[in-house]
C-alpha positions as CSV (number, residue, x, y, z in Angstrom):
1,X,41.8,50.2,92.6
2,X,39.7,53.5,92.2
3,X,39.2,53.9,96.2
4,X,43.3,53.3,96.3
5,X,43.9,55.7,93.9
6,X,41.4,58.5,95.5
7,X,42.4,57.9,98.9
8,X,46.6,58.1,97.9
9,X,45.8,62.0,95.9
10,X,44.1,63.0,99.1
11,X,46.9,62.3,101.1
12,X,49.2,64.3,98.7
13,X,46.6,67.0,98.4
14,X,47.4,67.5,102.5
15,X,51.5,67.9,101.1
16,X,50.8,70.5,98.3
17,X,47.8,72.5,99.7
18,X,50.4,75.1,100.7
19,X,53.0,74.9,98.1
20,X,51.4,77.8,96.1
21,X,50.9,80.1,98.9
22,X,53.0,83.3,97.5
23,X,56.0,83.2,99.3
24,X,57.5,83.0,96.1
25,X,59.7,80.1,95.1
26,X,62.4,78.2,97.1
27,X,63.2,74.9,98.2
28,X,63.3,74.6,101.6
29,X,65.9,72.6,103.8
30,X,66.3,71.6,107.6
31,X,69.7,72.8,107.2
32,X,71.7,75.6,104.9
33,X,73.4,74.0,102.2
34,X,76.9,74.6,102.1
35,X,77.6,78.6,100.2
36,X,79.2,78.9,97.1
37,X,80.6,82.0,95.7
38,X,82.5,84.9,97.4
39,X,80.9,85.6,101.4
40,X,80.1,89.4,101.5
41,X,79.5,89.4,105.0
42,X,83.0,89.6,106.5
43,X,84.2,92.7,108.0
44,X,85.3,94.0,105.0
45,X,81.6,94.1,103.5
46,X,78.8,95.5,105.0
47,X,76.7,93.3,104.0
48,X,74.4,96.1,101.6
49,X,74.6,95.0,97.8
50,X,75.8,97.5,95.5
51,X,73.2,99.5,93.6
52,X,74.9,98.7,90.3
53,X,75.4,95.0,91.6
54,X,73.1,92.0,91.0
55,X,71.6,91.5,94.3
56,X,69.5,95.3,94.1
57,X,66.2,94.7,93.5
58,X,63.9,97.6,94.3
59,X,61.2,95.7,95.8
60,X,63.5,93.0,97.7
61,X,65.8,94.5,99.7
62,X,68.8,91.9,100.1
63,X,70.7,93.5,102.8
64,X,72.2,91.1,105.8
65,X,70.2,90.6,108.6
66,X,67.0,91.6,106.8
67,X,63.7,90.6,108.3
68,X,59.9,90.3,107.9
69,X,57.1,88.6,109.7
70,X,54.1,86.9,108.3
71,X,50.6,86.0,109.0
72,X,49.2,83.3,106.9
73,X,45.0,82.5,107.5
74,X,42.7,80.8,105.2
75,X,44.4,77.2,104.8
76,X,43.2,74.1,106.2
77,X,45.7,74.1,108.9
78,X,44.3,77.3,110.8
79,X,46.5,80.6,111.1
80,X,50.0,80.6,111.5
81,X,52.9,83.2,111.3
82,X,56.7,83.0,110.4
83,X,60.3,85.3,110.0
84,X,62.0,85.6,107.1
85,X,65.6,86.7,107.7
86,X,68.1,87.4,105.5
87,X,71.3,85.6,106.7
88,X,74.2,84.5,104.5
89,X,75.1,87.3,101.4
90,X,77.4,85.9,98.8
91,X,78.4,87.8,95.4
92,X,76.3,85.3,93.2
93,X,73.3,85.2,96.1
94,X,71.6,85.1,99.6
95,X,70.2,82.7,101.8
96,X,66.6,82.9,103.5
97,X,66.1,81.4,106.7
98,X,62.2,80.9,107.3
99,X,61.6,80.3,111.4
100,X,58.8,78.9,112.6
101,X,57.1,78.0,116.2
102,X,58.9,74.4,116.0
103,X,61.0,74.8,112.3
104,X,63.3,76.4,110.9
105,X,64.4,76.2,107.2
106,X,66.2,77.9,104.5
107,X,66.3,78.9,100.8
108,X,68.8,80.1,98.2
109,X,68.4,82.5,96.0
110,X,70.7,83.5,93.0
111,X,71.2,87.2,91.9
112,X,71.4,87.7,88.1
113,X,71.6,90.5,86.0
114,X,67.9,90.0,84.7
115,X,66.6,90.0,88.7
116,X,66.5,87.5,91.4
117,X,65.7,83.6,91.4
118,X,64.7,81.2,94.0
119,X,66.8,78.1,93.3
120,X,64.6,75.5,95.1
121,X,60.7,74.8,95.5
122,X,58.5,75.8,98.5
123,X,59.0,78.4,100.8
124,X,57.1,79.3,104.4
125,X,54.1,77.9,104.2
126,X,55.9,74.2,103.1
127,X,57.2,74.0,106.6
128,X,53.9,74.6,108.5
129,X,53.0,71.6,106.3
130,X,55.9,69.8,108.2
131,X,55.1,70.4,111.6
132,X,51.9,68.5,110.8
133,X,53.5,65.3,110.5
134,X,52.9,65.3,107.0
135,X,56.5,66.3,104.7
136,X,57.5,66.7,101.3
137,X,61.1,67.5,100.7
138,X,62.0,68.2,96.6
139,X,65.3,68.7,94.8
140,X,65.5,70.8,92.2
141,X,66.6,69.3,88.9
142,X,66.1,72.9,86.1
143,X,65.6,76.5,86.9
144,X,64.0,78.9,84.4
145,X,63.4,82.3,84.2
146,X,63.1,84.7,87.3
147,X,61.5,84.8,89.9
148,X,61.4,89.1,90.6
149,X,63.0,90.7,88.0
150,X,64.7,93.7,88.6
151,X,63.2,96.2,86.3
152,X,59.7,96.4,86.4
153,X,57.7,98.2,83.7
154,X,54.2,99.2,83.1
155,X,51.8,95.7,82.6
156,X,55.2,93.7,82.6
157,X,55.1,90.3,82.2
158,X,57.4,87.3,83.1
159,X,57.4,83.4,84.4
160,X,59.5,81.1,86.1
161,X,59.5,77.2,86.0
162,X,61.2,74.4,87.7
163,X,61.6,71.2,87.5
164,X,61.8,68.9,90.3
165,X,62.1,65.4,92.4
166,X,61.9,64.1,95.8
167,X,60.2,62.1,98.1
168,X,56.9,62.4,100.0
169,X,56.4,61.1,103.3
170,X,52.8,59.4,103.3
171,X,50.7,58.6,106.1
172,X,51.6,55.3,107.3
173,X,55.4,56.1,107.4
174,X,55.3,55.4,103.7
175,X,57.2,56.9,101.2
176,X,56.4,58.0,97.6
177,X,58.9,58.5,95.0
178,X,57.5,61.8,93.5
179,X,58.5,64.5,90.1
180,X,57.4,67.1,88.4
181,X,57.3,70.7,87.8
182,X,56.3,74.3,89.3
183,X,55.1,77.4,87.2
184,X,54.6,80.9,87.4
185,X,53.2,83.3,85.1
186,X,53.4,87.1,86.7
187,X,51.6,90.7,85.6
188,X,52.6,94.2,86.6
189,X,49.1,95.8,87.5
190,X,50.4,99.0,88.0
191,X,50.2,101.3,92.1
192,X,48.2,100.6,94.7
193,X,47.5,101.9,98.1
194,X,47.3,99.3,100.4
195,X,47.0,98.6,104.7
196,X,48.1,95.5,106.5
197,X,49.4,95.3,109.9
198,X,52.7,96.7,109.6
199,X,51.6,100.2,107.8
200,X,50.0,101.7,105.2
201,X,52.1,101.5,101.5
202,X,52.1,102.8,98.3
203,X,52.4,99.0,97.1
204,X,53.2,97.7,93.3
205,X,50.7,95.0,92.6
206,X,51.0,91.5,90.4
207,X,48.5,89.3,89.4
208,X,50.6,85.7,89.4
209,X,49.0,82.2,88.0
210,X,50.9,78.7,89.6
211,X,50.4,75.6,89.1
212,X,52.7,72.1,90.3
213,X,52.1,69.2,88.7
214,X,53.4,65.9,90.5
215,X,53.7,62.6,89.4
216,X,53.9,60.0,92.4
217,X,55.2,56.6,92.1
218,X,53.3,55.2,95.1
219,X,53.4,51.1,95.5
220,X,53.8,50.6,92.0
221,X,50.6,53.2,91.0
222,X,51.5,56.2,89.4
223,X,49.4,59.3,90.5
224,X,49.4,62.2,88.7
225,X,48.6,65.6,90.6
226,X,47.8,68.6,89.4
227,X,47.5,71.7,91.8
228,X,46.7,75.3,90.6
229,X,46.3,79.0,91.9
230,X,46.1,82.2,91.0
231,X,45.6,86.0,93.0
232,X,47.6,88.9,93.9
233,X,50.5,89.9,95.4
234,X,51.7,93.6,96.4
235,X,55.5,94.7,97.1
236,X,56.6,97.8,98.3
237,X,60.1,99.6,96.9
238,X,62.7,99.0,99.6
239,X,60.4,96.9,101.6
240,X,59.2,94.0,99.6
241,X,56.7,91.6,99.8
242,X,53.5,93.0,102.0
243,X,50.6,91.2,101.1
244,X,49.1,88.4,98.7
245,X,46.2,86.5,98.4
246,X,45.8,83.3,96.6
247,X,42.5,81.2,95.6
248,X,43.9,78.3,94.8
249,X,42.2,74.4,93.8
250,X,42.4,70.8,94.5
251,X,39.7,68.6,92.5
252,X,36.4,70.5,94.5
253,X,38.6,71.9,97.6
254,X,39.0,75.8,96.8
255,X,40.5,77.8,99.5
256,X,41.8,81.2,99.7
257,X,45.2,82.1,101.6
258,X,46.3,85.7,102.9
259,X,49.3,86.1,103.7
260,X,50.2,89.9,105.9
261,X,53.2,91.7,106.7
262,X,53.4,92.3,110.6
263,X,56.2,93.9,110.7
264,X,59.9,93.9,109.5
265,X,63.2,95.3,110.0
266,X,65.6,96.5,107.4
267,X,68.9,97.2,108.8
């Protein structure tokens, strides 16, 4: 029963290797959920949220057809890169579409007056983990907190939880009923210069701590998972995200991601 019970967290380990890799908080799906709320990106709008509006954020820029382009090394699955592009604006939101060499996906987000939160677990890195015939696709259940506010102040400090279920596709084409819970603890660390591919910023930098914790209903055996990392991530005012690295832990299996800006385009 102790080689079953090894050899089942393994697999799972290959799902959630990823999941903390800081590309900061939503579910992905195949598909974009139906929109709710009022679409700004009719003729009438321009598609630019007001300054005085929810959807500003200094160090997100949520403008229609918004996009940046990754490079993720370190992980277990070799280097990989991916476009985020702002696509859908609504008056309570946005959506993010994450594309990939053979996936796309796509995130909502929710603007608030306190900042902007990701409404669903995972992000980029998730669908690499996809395209290597291994998937884990959650539904979120409770969101807490936020996930950038939009004021940030000298050593600042928020978090943002969530609570979650879904179904992991195991090897075998077995599936495993699965729940549980992200969280993230974040630190304003105050200016930083800092140089990755696409340029050379006066970045603001954030130490973050995340951890998931899964429980997995797998043949009857109930695994509990615990998965945990913790590093840096810099944005840039009216850029956002540029850079982050993450040392993150699995049982003995430390690894260390980095995720770069390449280049981006903010209409």
């Amino acid at each position: 029963m102790q080689s079953r019970k090894i050899n089942i967290t393994f697999g799972l380990a290959g799902i959630l290797i990823l999941l903390l890799a800081c590309n900061f908080g939503a579910a992905s799906e195949e598909t974009s959920p139906a929109s709710s709320g009022e679409d700004l990106t009719t003729a009438e709008q321009p598609g630019i949220p007001a300054a005085d509006g929810p959807c500003h954020n200094e160090l997100y820029p949520v403008i229609q057809s918004a996009s940046w382009t990754y490079s993720n090394s370190g992980g277990p699955f070799g280097a990989f890169t991916y476009t985020d592009t702002i696509t859908q604006i609504r008056a309570d939101g946005f959506t993010l579409t994450s594309q990939f060499p053979d996936l796309v996906r796509t995130q909502e987000w929710a603007c608030e007056s306190e900042g902007l939160k990701a409404l669903q677990f995972g992000g980029g890195p998730t669908a690499n983990i996809s395209t290597q015939g291994v998937n884990a696709d959650f539904k979120t259940l409770e969101v807490n907190g936020i996930s950038l506010p939009r004021t940030i102040t000298p050593a600042m400090q928020w978090q943002y939880t969530l609570k979650m279920e879904g179904v992991a596709a195991m090897p075998g084409n077995q599936n495993a009923l699965s729940e549980g819970t992200f969280s993230s603890a974040m630190q304003e660390l105050g200016r930083e210069t800092i140089s990755v591919p696409a340029g050379t910023f006066e970045a603001i930098k954030f130490h973050f701590n995340n951890t998931v914790k899964i429980t997995t209903d797998f043949q009857g055996l109930q695994v509990p998972i615990e998965f945990s990392g913790n590093g840096f991530v810099w944005y840039v005012p009216g850029i956002g995200h540029v850079k982050s690295i993450e040392n993150s832990s699995f049982g003995d299996e430390p690894s260390t991601y980095t995720t770069e800006l390449q280049s981006y385009n903010i209409p």
